[in-house]
BAKESE-78017 format. One line per 10 residues: their letters; for each residue z, x, y of N, C-alpha, C. Coordinates in steps of 0.2 Angstrom, whole numbers. Each point is the difference from the previous one (the first is absolute). Last residue first. Layout:
% BAKESE-78017
a = Z X Y Z X Y Z X Y | ... $
END
This chain:
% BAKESE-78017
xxxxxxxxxx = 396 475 610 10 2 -4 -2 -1 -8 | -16 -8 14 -3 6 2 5 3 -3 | -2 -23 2 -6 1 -6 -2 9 0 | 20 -14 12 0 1 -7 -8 4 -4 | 2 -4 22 4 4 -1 -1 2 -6 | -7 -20 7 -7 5 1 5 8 -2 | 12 -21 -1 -3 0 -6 -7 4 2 | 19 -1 15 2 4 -5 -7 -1 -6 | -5 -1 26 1 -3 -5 4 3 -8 | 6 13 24 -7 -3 -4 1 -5 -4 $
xxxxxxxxxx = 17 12 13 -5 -6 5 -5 -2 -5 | 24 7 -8 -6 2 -2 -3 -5 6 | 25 7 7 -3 -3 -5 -8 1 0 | 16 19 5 -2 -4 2 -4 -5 -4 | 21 16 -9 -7 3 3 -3 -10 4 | 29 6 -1 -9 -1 -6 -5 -1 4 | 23 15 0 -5 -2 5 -5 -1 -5 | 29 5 -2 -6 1 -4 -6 -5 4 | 23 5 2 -4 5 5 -6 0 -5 | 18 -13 -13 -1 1 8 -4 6 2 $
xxxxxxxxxx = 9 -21 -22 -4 10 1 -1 -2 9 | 19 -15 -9 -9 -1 -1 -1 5 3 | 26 -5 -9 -3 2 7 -8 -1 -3 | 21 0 -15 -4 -6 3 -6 0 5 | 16 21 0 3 -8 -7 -5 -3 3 | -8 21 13 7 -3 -2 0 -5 -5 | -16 22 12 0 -6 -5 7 -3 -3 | -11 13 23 5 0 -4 -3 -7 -5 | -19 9 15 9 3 4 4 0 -5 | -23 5 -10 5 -4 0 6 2 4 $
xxxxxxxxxx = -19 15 -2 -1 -9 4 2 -4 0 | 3 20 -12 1 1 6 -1 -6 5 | -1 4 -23 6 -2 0 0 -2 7 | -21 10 -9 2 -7 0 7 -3 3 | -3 25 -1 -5 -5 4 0 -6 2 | 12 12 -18 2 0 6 -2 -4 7 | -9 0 -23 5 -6 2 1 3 6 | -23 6 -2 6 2 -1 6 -6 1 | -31 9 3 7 -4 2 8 0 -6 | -25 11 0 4 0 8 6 -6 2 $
xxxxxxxxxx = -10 18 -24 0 -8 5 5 0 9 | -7 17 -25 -2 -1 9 -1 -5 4 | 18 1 -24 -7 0 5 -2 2 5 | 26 3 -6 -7 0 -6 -7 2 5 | 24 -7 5 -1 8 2 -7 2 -4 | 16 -24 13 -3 4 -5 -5 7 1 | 28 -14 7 -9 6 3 -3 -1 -7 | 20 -12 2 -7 -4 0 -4 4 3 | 27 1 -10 -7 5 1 -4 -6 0 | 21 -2 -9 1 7 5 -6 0 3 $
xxxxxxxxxx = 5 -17 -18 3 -2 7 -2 5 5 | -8 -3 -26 2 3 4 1 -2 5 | -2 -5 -25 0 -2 5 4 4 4 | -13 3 -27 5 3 5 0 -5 6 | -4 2 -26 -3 -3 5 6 -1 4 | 1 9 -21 -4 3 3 -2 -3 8 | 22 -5 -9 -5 0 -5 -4 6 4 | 11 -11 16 1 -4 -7 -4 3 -5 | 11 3 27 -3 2 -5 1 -4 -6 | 3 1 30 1 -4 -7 -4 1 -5 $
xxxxxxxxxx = 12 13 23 -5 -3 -4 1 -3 -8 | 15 -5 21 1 6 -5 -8 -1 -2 | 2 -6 26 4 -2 -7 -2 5 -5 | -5 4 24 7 4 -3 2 -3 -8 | -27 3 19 8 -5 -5 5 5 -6 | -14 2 25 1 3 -6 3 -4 -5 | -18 -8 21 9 -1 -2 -2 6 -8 | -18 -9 12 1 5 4 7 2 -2 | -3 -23 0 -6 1 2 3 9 0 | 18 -15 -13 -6 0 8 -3 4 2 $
xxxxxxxxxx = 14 -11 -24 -4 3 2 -3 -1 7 | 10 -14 -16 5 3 5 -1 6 0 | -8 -27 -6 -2 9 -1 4 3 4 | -2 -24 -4 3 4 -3 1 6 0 | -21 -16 2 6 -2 0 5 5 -1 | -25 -4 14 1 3 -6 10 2 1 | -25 -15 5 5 -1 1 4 4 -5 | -25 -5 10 4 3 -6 6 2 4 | -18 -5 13 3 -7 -4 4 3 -6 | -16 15 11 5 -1 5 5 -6 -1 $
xxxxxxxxxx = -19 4 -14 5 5 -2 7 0 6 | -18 -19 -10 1 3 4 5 6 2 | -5 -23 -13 0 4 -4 -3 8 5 | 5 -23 4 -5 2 3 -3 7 -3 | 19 -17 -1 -4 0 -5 -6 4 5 | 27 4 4 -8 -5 2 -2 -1 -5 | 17 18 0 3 -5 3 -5 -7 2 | 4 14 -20 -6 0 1 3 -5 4 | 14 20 -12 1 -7 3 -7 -3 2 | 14 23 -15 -4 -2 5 -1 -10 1 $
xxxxxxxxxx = 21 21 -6 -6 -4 -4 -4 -4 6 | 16 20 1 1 -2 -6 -5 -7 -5 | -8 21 15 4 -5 2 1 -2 -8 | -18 18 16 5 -1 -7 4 -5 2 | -20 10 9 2 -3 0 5 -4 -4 | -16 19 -4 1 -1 7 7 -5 4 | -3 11 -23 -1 -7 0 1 3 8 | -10 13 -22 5 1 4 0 -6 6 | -5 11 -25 -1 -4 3 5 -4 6 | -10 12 -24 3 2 7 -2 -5 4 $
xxxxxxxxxx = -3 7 -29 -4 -4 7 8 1 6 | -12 12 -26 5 0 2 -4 -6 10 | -10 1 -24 4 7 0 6 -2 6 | -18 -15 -14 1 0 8 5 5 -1 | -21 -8 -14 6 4 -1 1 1 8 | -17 -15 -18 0 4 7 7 1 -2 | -16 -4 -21 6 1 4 -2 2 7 | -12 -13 -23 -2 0 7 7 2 4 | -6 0 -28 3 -4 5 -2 5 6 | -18 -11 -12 7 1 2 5 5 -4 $
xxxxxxxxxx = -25 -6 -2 2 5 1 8 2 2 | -10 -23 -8 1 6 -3 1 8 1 | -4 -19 16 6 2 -2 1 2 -6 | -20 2 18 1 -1 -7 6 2 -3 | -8 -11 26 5 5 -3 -4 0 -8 | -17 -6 19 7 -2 -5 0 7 -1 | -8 6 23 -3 -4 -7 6 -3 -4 | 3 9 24 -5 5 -5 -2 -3 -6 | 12 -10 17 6 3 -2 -4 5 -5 | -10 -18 13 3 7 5 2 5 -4 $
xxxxxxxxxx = -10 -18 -13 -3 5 4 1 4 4 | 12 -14 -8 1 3 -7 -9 5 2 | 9 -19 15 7 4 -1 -3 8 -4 | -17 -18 1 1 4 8 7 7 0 | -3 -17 -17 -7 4 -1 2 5 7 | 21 -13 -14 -5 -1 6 -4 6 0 | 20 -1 -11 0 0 5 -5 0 4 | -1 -1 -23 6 -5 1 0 0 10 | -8 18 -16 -5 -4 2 4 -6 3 | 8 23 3 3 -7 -5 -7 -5 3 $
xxxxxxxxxx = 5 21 14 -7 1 -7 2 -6 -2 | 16 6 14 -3 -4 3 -10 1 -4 | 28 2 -8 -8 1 -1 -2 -3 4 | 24 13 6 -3 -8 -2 -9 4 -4 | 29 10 9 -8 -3 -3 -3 -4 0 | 20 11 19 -1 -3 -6 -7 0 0 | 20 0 19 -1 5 -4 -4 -5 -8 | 13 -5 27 -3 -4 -7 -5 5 -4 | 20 -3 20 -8 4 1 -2 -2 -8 | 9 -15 21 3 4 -5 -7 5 -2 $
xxxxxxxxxx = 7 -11 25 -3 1 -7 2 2 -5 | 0 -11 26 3 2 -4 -4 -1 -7 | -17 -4 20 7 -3 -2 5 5 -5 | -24 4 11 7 2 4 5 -4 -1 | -29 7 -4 7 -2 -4 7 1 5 | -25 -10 8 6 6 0 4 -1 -4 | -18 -14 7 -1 2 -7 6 6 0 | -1 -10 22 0 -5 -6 1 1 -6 | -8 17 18 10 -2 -2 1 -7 -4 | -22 7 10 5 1 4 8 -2 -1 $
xxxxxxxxxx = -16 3 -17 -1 -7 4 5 1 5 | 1 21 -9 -2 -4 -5 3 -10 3 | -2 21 13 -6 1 -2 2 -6 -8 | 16 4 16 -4 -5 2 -8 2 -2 | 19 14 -9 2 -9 1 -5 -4 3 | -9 22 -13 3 0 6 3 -8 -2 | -4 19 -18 -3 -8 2 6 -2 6 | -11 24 -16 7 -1 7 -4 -10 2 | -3 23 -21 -4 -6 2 8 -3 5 | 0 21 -12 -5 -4 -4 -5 -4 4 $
xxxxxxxxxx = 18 24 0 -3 -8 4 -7 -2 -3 | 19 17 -11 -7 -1 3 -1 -6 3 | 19 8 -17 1 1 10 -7 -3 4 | 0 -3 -22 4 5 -1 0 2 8 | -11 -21 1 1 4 -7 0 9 1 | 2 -26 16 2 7 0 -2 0 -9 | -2 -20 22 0 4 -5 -1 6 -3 | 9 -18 23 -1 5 -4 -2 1 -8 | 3 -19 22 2 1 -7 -5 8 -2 | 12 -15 20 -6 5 2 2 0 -10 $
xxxxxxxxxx = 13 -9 20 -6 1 4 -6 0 -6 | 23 -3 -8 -2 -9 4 -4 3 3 | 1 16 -21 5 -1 6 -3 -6 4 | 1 16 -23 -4 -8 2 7 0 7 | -11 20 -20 6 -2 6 -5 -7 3 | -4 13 -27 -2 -6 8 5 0 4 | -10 16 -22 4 -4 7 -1 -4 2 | -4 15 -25 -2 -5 3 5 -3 4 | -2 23 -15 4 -3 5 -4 -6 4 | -8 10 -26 0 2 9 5 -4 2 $
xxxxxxxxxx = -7 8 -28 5 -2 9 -1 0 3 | -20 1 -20 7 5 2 2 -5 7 | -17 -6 -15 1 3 -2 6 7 1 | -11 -20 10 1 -3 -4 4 7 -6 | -10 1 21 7 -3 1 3 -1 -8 | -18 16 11 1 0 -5 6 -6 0 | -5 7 22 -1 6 -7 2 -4 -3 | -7 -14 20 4 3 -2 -1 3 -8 | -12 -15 23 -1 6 -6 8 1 -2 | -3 -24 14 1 8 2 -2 2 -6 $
xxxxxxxxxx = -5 -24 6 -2 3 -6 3 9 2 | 4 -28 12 -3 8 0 2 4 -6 | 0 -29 8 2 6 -2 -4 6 0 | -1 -23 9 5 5 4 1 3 -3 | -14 -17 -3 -5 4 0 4 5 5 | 4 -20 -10 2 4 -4 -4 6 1 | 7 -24 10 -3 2 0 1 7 -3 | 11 -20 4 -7 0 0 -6 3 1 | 26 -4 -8 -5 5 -3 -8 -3 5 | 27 0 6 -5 -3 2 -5 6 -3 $
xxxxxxxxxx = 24 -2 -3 -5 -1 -4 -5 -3 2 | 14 10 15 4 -6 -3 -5 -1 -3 | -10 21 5 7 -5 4 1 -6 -1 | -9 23 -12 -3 -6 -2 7 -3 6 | -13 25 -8 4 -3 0 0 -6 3 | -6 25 -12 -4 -7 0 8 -3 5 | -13 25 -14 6 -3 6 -3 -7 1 | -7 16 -23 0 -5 4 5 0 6 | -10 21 -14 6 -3 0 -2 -5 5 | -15 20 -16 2 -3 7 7 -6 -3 $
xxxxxxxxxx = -12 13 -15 -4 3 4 5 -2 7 | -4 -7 -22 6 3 -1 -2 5 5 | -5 -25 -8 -3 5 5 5 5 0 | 5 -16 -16 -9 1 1 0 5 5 | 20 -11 2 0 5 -6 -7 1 -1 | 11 -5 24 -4 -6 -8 -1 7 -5 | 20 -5 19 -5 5 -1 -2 -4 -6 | 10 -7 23 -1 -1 -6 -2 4 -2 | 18 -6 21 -4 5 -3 -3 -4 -7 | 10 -15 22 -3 4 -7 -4 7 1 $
xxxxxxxxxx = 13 -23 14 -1 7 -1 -1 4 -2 | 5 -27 11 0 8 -6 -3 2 1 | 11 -27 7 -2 8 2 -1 4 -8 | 9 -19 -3 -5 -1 -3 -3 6 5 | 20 -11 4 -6 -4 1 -6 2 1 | 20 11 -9 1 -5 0 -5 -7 2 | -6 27 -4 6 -3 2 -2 -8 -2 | -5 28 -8 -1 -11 -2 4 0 4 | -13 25 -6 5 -3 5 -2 -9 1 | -9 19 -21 0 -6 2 6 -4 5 $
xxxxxxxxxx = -13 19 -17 5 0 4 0 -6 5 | -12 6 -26 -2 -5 7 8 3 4 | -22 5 -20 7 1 2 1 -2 7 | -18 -9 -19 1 -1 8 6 4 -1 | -20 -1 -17 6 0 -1 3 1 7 | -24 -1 -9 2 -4 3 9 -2 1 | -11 21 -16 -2 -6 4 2 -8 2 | 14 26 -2 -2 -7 -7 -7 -5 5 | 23 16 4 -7 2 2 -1 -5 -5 | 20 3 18 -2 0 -8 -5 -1 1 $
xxxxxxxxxx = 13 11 15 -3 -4 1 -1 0 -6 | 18 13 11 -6 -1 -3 -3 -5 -3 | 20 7 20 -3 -5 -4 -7 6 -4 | 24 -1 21 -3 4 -4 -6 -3 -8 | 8 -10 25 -1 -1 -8 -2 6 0 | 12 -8 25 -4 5 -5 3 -2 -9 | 0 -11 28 2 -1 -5 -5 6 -6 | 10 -11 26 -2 5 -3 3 0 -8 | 2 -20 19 1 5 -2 -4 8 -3 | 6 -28 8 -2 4 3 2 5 -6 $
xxxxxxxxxx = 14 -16 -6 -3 -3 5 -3 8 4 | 8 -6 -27 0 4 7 -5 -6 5 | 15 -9 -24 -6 1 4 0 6 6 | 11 -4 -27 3 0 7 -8 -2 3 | 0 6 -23 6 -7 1 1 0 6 | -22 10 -9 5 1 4 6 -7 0 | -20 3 -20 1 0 9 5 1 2 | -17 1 -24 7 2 2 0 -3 8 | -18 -3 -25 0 0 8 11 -1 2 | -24 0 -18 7 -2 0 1 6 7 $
xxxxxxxxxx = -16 -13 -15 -3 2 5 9 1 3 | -17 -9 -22 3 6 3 2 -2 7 | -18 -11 -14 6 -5 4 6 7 3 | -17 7 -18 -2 -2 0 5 -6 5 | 8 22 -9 -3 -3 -5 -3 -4 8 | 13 18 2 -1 1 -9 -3 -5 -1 | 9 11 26 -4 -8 -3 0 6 -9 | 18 9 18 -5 1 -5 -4 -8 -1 | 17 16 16 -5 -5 -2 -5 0 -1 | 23 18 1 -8 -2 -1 -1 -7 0 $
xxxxxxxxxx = 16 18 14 0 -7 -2 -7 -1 -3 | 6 24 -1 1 -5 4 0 -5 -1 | -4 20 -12 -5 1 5 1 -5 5 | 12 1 -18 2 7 5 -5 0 4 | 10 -23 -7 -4 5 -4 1 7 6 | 8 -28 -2 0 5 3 -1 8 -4 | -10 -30 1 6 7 -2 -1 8 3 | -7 -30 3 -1 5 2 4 5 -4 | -11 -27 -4 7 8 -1 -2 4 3 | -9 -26 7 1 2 -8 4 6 0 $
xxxxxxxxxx = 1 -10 23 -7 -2 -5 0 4 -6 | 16 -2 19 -4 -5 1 -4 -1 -5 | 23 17 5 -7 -2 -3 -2 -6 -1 | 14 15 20 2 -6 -6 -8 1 -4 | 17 18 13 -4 -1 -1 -1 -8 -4 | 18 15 7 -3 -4 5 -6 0 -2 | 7 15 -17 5 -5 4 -4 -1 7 | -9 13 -19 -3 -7 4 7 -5 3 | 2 24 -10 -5 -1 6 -2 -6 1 | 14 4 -18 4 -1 6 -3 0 6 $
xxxxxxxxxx = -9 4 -21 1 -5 0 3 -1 7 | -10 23 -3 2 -5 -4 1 -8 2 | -10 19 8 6 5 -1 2 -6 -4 | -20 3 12 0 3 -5 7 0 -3 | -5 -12 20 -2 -4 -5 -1 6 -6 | 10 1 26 -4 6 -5 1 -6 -7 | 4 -10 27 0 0 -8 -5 6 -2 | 12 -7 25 -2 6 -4 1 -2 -8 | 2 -10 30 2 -1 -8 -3 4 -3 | 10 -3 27 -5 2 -7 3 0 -4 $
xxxxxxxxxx = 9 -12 22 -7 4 0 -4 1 -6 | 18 -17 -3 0 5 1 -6 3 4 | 5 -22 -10 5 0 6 1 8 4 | -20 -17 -11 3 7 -4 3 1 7 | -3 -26 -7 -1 7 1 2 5 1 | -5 -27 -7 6 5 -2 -2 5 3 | -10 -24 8 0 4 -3 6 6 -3 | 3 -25 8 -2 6 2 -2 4 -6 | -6 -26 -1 5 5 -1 -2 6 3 | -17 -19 8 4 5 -9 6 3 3 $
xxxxxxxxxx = -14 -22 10 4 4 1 2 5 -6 | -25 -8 3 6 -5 0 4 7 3 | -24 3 2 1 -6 -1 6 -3 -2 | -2 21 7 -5 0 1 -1 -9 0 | 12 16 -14 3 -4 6 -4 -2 4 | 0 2 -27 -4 -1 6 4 -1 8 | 8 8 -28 -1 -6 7 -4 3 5 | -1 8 -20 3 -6 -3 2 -2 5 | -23 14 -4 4 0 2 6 -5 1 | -20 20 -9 4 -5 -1 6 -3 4 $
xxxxxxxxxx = -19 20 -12 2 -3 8 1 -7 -2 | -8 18 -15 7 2 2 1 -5 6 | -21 -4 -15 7 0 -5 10 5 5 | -22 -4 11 3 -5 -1 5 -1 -5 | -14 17 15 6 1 -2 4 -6 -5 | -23 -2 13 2 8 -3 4 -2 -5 | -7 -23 9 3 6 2 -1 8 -6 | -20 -20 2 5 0 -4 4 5 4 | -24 -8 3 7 -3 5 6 0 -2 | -24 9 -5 4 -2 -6 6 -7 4 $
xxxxxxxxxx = -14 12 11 -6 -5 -3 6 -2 -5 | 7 17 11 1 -3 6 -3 -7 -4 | -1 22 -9 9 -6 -2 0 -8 3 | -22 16 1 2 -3 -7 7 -3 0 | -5 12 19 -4 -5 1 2 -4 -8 | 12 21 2 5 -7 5 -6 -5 2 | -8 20 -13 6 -5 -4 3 -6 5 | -16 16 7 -6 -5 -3 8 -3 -4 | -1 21 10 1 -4 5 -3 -9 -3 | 5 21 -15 4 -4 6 0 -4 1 $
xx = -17 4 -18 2 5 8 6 -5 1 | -5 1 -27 -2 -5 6 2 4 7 $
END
């Protein structure tokens, strides 16, 4: 099936992409939740080849994940599969590298997946059917009404060797990247003038699904290239190694509104300012590393940087709500004419 014909077919379905990764146990949006927990450092570092001890700060939400030399394998073997890790912490803004192979299998979903709290996100997918290209998608407080945001970039062979899949996500401007390559750039006010923008705190959510499972709908299982035949299981994506660096580190974040608006994030505890070297000890477990020293990134060709980001913030103190950050103007147009174009 072309490309450009799978966001018309999900769109007839009105089912999410990502369903077996997206979920959410509060809403702020509609009540008050608890802070989030966040990554109080710049950057994190898991090599998932080295054993067990790389899923510290990880949690599992969905069946086993294990650690092999190729990496963290997820595996479906059988028919309801779909096991999936996430970040025990959240970043706010950042810059984010998967080392990843995609598993191959028709209709078999590898998912990298930025969740927050009210259901913002951020996707890579790779469908196993197509071992030609790689999905970018992304979705603002779960407003699917429309499924005609994703793009299709070429990529060698995914299903059959590693690439470095990016995204730097900063409150202007969302980047994607494969092996430094610029994919695809989604301005702030090019996604509903900032309405469909992701920009609350996230985790990042790694994991499988059959979007083949006849179970998910004619429209699902037609984006996804056909039923799966779970006879040919088992079905592995393998995440080798991820990085991950937090524009805005803090020990935990806050939704000062319900307006779910990124200048409404209220961030507690951080003893980190803008531009600051820090002096605490780095903190090591395992293979999964946390760094304090450093918010330059040195990878992709992208035009933005923690440093850069850091830069817009005078100072980030206890409690304090993100500063020097400017939201784009609100939409003059009808959002429901908007919608028919996002």
């Amino acid at each position: 099936m072309p490309s450009y014909m799978r966001p018309i077919i999900a769109a007839l379905a009105a089912v999410p992409y990502t369903a077996a990764q997206t979920f959410t146990k509060c809403n702020p949006l509609n009540t008050t939740c608890p802070p989030d927990p966040g990554l109080a450092n710049y950057t994190f570092h898991t090599d998932f080849t080295t054993g067990d001890s790389a899923f510290d700060y990880w949690n599992t939400t969905s069946g086993s994940v294990n650690s092999t030399q190729q990496g963290a394998a997820f595996v479906i073997n059988k028919q309801g599969d779909s096991p999936t890790i996430q970040t025990d912490f959240y970043f706010f803004f950042g810059h984010v590298d998967v080392r990843m192979k995609v598993a191959s299998g028709t209709g078999i979903i590898s998912s990298i997946v930025f969740l927050s709290d009210d259901l913002d996100e951020i996707d890579w997918e790779g469908i196993g059917t197509y071992n030609y290209e790689i999905e970018t998608n992304y979705f603002g407080k779960d407003n699917t009404t429309s499924y005609a945001r994703a793009t299709y970039p070429n990529v060698t062979t995914p299903c059959d060797e590693f690439h470095i899949y990016s995204i730097d996500w900063t409150h202007e401007q969302i980047q994607w990247f494969v092996d430094g390559d610029l994919k695809r750039t989604l301005a702030y006010e090019d996604a509903l003038n900032g309405q469909n923008f992701p920009q609350t705190p996230m985790v990042l959510r790694l994991g499988i699904w059959a979007g083949g499972d006849p179970s998910a709908g004619e429209g699902t299982v037609e984006w996804a290239g056909g039923e799966t035949d779970f006879s040919d299981a088992p079905f592995t994506m393998y995440v080798e190694s991820v990085n991950i660096t937090n524009y805005y580190p803090a020990e935990s974040y806050t939704y000062g509104d319900t307006t779910g608006a990124y200048a409404s994030i209220v961030k507690s505890n951080s003893s980190s300012t803008s531009n600051s070297s820090e002096t605490a000890s780095t903190k090591k477990n395992g293979t999964t590393t946390l760094d304090t020293n450093s918010a330059s990134y040195t990878g992709s060709n992208t035009s933005s940087s923690a440093a850069s980001a850091n830069s817009s913030v005078a100072t980030s103190t206890a409690g304090s709500v993100v500063a020097g950050l400017t939201m784009s103007p609100v939409a003059v147009m009808s959002a429901a004419v908007l919608y028919l174009f996002m």
